[in-house]
DRENROMI-830403 format. One record per residue (C-alpha): y, z, x. Coordinates in steps of 0.05 Angstrom, whole numbers, plus 5000, padded with zeros to 4 digits. Each point is the difference from the previous one (the first is absolute). Layout:
// residues N
<y Y, z Z, x X>
...
***
This chain:
// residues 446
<y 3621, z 7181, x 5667>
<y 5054, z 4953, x 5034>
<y 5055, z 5048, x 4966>
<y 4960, z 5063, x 5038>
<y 4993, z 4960, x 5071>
<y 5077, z 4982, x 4995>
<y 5019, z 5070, x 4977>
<y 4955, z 5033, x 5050>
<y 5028, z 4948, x 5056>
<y 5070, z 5011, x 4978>
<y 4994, z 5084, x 4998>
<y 4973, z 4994, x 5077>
<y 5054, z 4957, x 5025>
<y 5051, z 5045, x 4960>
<y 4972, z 5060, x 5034>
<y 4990, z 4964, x 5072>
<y 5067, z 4982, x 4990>
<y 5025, z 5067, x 4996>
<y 4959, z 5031, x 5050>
<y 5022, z 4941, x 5057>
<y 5067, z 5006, x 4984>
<y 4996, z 5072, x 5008>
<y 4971, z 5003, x 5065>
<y 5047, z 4946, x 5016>
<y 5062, z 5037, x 4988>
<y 4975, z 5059, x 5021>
<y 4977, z 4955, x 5074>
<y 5069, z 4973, x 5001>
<y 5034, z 5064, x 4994>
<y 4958, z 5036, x 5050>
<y 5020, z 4945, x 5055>
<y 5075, z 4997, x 4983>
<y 5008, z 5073, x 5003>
<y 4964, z 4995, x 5070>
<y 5044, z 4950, x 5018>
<y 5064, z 5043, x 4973>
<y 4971, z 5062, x 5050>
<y 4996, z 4959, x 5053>
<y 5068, z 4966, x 4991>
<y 5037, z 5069, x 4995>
<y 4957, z 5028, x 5059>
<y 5029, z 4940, x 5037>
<y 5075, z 5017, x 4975>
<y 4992, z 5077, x 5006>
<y 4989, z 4994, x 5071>
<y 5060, z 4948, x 5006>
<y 5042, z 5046, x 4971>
<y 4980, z 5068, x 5038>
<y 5007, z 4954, x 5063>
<y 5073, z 4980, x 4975>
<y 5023, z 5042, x 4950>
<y 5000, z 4994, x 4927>
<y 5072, z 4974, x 5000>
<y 4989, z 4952, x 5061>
<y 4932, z 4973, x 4988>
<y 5015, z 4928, x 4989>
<y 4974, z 4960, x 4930>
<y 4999, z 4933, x 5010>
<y 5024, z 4958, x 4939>
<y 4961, z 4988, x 4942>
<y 4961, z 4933, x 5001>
<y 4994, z 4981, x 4933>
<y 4932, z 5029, x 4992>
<y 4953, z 5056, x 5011>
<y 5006, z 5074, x 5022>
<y 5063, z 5041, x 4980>
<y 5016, z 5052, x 5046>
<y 5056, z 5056, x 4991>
<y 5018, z 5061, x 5047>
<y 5016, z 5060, x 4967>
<y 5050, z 5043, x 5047>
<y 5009, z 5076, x 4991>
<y 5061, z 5013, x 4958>
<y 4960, z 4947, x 4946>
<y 5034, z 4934, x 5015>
<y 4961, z 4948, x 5004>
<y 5001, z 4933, x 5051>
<y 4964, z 4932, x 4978>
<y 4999, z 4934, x 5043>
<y 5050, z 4942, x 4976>
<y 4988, z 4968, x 4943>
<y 4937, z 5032, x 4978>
<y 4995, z 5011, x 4922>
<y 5018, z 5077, x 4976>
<y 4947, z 5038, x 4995>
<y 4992, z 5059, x 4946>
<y 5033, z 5064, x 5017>
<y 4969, z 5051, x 5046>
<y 4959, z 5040, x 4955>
<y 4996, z 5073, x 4998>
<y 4934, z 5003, x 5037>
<y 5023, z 4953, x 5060>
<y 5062, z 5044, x 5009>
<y 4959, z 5069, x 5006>
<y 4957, z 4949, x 5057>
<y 5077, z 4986, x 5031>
<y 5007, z 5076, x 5010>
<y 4939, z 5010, x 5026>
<y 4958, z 5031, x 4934>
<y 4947, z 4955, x 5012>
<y 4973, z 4948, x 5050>
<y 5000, z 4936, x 4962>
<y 4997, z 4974, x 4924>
<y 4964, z 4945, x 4969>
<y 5029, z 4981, x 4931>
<y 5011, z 4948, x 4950>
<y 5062, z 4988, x 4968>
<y 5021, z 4954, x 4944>
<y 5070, z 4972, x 4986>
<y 5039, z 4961, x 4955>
<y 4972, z 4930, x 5033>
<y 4948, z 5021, x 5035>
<y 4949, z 5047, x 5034>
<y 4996, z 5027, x 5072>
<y 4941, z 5038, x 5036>
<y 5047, z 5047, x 5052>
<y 4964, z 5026, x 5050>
<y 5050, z 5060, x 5037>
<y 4989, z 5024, x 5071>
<y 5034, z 5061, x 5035>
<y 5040, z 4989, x 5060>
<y 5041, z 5038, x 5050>
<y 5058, z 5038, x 4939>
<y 4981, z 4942, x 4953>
<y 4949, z 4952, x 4977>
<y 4986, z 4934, x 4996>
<y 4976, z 4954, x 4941>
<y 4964, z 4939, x 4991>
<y 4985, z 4962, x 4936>
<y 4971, z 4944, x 4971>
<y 5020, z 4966, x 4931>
<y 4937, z 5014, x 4956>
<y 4966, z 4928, x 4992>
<y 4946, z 4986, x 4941>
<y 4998, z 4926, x 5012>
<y 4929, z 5009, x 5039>
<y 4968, z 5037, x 4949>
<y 5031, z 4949, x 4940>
<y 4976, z 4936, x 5048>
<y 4942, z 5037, x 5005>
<y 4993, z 5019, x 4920>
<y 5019, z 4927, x 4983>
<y 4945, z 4968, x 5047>
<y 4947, z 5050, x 4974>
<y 5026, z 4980, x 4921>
<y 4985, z 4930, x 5018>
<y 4929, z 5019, x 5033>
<y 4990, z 5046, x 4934>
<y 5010, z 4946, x 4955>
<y 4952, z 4947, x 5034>
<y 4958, z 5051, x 5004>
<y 5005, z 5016, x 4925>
<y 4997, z 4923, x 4984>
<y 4941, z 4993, x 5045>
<y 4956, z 5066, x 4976>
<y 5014, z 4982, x 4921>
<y 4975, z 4926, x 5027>
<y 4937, z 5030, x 5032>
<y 4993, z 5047, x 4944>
<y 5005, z 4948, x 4944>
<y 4948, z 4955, x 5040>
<y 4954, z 5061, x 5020>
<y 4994, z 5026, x 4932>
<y 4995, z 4930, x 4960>
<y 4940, z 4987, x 5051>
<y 4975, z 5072, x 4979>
<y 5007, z 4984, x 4927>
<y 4974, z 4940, x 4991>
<y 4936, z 5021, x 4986>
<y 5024, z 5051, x 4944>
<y 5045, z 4926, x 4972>
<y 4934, z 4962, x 5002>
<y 4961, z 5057, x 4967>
<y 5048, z 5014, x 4951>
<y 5004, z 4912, x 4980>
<y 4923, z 5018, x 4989>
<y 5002, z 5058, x 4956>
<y 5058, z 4957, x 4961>
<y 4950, z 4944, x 4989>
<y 4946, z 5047, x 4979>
<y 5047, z 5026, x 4949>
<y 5019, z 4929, x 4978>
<y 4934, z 4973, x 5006>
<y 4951, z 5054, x 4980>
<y 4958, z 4977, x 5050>
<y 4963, z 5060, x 5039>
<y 4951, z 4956, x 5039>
<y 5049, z 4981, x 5055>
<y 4995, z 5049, x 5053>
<y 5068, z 5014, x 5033>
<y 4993, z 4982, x 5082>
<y 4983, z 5054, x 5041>
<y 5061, z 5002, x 5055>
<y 5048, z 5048, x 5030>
<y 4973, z 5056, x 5033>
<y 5009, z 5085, x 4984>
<y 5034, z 5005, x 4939>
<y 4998, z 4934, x 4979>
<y 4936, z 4993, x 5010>
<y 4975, z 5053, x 4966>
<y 5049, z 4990, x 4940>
<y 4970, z 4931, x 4996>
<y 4927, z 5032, x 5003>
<y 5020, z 5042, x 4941>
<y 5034, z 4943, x 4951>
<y 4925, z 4964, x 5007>
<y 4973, z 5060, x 4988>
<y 5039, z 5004, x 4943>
<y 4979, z 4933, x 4977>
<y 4931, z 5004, x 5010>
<y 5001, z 5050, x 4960>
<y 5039, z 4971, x 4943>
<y 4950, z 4935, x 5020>
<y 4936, z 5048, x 4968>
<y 5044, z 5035, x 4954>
<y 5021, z 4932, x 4954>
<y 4922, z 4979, x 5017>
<y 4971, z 5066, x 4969>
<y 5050, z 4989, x 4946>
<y 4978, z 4927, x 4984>
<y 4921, z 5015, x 5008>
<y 5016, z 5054, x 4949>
<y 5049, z 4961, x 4955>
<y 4939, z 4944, x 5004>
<y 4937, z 5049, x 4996>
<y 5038, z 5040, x 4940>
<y 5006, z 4924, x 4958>
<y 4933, z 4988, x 5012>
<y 4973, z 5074, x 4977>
<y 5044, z 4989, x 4934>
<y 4982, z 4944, x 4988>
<y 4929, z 5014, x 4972>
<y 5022, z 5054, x 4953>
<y 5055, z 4971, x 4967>
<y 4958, z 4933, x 4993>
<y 4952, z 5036, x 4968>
<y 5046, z 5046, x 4964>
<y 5039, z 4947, x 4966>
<y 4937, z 4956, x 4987>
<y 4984, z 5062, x 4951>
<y 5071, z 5008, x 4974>
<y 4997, z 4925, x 4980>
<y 4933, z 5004, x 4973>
<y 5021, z 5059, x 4957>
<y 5070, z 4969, x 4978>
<y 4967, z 4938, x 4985>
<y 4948, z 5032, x 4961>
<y 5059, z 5052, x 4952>
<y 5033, z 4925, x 4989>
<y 4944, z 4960, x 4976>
<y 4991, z 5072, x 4953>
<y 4932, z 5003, x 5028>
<y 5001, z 5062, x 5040>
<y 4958, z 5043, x 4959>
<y 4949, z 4954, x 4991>
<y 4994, z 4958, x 5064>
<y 4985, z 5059, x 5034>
<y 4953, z 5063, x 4995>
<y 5028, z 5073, x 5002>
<y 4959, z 5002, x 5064>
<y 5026, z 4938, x 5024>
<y 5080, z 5030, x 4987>
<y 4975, z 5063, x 5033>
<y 4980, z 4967, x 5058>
<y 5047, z 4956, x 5006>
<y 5060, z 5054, x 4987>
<y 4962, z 5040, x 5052>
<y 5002, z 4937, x 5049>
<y 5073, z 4990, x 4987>
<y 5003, z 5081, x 5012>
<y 4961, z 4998, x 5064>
<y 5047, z 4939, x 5023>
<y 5064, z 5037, x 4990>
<y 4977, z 5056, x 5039>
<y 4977, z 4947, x 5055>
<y 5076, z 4972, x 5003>
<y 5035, z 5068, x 4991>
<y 4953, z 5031, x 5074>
<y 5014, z 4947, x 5025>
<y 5078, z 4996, x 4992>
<y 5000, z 5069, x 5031>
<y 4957, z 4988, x 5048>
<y 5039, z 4938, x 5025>
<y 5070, z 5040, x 4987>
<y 4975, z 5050, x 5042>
<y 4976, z 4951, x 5057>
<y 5074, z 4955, x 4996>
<y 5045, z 5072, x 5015>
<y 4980, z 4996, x 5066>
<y 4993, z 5081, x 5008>
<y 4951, z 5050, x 4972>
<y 5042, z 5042, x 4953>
<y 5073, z 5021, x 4995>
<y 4971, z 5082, x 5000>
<y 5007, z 5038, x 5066>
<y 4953, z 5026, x 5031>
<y 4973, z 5066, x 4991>
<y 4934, z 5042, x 5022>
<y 4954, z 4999, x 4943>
<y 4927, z 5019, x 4996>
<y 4959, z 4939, x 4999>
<y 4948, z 5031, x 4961>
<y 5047, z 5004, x 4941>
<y 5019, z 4927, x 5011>
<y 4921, z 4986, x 4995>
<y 4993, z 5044, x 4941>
<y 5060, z 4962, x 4959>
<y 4977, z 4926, x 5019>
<y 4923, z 5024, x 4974>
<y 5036, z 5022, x 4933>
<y 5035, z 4948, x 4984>
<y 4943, z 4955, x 5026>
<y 4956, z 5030, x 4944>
<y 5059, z 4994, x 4944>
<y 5002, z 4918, x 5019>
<y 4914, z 4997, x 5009>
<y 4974, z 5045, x 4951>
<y 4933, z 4977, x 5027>
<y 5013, z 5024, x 5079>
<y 4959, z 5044, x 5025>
<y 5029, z 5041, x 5052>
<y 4974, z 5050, x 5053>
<y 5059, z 5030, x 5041>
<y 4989, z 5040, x 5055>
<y 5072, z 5022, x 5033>
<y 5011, z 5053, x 5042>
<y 5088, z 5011, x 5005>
<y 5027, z 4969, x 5059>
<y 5078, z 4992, x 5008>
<y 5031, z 4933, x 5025>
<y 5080, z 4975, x 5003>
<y 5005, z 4951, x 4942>
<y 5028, z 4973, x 4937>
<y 4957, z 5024, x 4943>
<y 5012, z 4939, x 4948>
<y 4978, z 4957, x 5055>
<y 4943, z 5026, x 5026>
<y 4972, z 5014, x 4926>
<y 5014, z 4926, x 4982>
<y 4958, z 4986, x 5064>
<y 4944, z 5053, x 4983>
<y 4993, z 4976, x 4935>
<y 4994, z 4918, x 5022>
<y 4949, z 5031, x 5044>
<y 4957, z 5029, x 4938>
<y 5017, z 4936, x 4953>
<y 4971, z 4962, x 5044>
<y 4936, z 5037, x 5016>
<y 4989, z 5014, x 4925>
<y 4999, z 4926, x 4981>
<y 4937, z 4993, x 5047>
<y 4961, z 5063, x 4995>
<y 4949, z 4991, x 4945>
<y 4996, z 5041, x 4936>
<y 4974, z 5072, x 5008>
<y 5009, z 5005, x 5076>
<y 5056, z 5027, x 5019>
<y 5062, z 4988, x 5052>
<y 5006, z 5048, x 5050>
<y 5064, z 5025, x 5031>
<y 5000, z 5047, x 5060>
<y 5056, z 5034, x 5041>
<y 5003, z 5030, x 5057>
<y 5047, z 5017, x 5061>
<y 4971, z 4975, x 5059>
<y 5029, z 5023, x 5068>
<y 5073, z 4980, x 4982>
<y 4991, z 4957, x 4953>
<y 4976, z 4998, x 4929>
<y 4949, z 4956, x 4975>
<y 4987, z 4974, x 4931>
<y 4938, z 4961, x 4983>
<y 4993, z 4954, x 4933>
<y 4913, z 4984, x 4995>
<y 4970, z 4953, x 4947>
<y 4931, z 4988, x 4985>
<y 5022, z 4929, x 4983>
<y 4970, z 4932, x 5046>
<y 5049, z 5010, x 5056>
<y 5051, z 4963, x 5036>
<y 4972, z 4942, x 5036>
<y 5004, z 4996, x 5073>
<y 5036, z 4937, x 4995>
<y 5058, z 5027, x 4948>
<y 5012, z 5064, x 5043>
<y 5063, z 4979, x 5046>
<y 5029, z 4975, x 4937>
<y 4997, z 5055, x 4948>
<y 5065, z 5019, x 5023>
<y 5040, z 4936, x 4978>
<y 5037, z 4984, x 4945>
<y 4960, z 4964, x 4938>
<y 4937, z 4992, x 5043>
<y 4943, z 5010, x 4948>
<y 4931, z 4986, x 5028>
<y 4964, z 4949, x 4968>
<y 4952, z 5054, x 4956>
<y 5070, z 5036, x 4983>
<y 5028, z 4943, x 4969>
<y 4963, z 5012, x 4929>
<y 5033, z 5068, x 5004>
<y 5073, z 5027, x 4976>
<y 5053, z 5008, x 5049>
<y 5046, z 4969, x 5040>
<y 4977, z 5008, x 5070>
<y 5051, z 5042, x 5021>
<y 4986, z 5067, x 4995>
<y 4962, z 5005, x 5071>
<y 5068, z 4971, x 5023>
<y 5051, z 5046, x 4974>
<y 4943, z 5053, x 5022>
<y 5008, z 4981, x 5072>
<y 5075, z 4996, x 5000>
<y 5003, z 5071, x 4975>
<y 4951, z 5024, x 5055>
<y 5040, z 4960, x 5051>
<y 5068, z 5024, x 4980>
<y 4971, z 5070, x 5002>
<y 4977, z 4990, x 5069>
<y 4924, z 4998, x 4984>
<y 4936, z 4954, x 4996>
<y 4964, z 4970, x 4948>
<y 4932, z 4964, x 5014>
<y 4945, z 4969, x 4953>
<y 4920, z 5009, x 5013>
<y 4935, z 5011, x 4979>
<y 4988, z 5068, x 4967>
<y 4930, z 5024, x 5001>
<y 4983, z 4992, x 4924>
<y 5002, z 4927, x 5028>
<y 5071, z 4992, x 4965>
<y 5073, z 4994, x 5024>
<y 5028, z 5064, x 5035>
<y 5077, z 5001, x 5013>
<y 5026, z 5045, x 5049>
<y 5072, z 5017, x 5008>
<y 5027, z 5042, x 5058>
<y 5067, z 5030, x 5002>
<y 5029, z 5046, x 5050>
<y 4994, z 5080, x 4972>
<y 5070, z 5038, x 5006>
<y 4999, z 5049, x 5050>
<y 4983, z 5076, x 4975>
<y 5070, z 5041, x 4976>
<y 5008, z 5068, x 5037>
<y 5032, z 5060, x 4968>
***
């Protein structure tokens, strides 16, 4: 910025310069060619009053006008002692013999430059010159270098001080985002100062750690919640994997324990593995951060429903499932929105007692399309409601259950990255009823 302000100070002197010293010249030149008129006017009349050959020229001082008379045959008189001037040109001798009334030229020689000014009188003409002078328009250039320079000294001063004041806000927030990165810390705030940009950039970097603030919380809670969920099933898991390896060592495994007693315990060990292997999906799934890698595509929901009840009955051979879809088109990613359809039926099948079957219903709804999961299980408590939704909550009558207590959560990400709504109620069997509402893709035209 101080380069720019001295550039931009420099360019305007520069072009200042030129156009003063234009107008200058072109001032000065104006008023010594008046003067050179008025001069010869002055001499013309001398010289009709006298004659060309008698009209006296007083010496030459030293300094200041020349004069010379030009007679008719083409000679030439000049006062004493006045410096030669450059011959008469073409175009003053055709002004001599009367082709023309006067001529204003410029003429350069060897040393130096005249401005001739030549006036017709009686069967001649008169001239009057002055020796060209630049030294007012050098003075002149060499006073305004001298005022350009200060000035450029002075701007790139300004400049420098103008934009370091500017700037010090970005220095001071850019010191904080340095600690930040050395310190990890994202609970110190950066100050709010500046104004416009500044401000507003400022605004944005808090933003930005606020949000990286709930992002490394989330990630602890579920780096915390996910120890504490494995912890029961690999306690028990190895407590039956040392009971049966301590067991085949002593040589006593086929007698210490029954063939029901291996088949239930094999089946435990079965029924654990299964626990841990959901549940390292389920918290995969949760730790990418997004709902699927697929794009998006519109896809009939009611095939989605159809797929998540089949492979629902291929995990519970015991569900009993009523569906009752009508086709209704949404914007979506199909892996997703099964995994969350299916989470949806899981969980209603583990409460909805034998011989009574889950009912799923969908229908499009204004825009939207609506898909209802009802159990004739107990019900969700009005108390667990508002936290169905979160990660490894189990209510307290859950807890004797399978599961993880996430799939209600990865259930409402998918519904939320899709734009929709998930809520949990009452259904009027007197169990739970989960309703999900996603926006319905407009109608195609042909």
């Amino acid at each position: 910025m101080t380069v720019i302000a001295a550039t931009a100070i420099a360019v305007s002197v520069f072009v200042a310069f030129q156009v003063a010293s234009e107008l200058l010249g072109w001032e000065l030149q104006k008023t010594a060619e008046k003067q050179l008129r008025a001069d010869s006017r002055v001499l013309a009349t001398n010289a009709e009053q006298a004659g060309l050959a008698q009209v006296p020229l007083p010496p030459y001082p030293g300094s200041g006008r020349l004069v010379r008379v030009i007679l008719p045959d083409g000679s030439t008189r000049t006062p004493t002692g006045q410096p030669a001037l450059p011959p008469v040109s073409e175009h003053a001798g055709r002004v001599a013999q009367g082709a023309a009334t006067d001529l204003m030229e410029s003429i350069d020689s060897d040393e130096d430059g005249y401005v001739i000014y030549t006036l017709r009188a009686g069967d001649g003409a008169v001239q009057v010159a002055h020796a060209a002078d630049d030294s007012p328009v050098n003075q002149f250039g060499f006073g305004m270098l001298l005022i350009g320079l200060l000035c450029v000294a002075g701007g790139g001063l300004v400049g420098r001080t103008v934009a370091r004041a500017g700037l010090a806000p970005i220095d001071r927030l850019t010191a904080a985002a340095v600690r930040v990165a050395q310190t990890r810390d994202l609970d110190a705030d950066i100050p709010d100062e500046g104004g416009g940009e500044i401000r507003r950039l400022i605004q944005a970097i808090n933003d930005m750690l606020a949000a990286l603030r709930d992002s490394r919380r989330a990630q602890r809670l579920l780096a915390e919640d996910a120890a504490h969920e494995l912890k029961t099933p690999l306690t028990s898991l190895r407590l039956n994997i040392e009971l049966l390896v301590r067991l085949d060592r002593r040589g006593t495994l086929d007698t210490s324990l029954s063939a029901e007693s291996r088949t239930r315990l094999l089946n435990d060990l079965g029924a654990q593995v299964a626990e841990l292997s959901t549940l390292a999906a389920e918290l995969t799934d949760l730790a990418r951060g997004d709902v699927s890698d697929e794009s998006t595509e519109l896809v009939d929901l009611a095939d989605v429903v159809v797929a998540a009840a089949t492979q629902a009955r291929s995990r519970m051979p015991d569900l009993d499932l009523a569906l009752d879809v009508t086709p209704v088109r949404v914007s979506g990613r199909p892996a997703a929105l099964r995994r969350a359809v299916l989470n949806l039926i899981d969980n209603a099948g583990k409460w909805s007692p034998a011989g009574v079957p889950v009912q799923v219903r969908l229908r499009a709804e204004g825009t939207s399309a609506v898909l209802e999961v009802d159990d004739a299980g107990p019900g969700i408590d009005d108390a667990d409601v508002p936290r169905v939704f979160d990660r490894f909550y189990r209510a307290d009558s859950a807890r004797a259950l399978p599961g993880s207590g996430l799939g209600l959560s990865i259930v409402q990400r998918v519904v939320d990255a899709h734009g929709g709504r998930v809520t949990a109620g009452r259904s009027a069997r007197g169990g739970a009823l989960l309703l999900v509402d996603l926006p319905a893709a407009a109608p195609t035209t042909r």
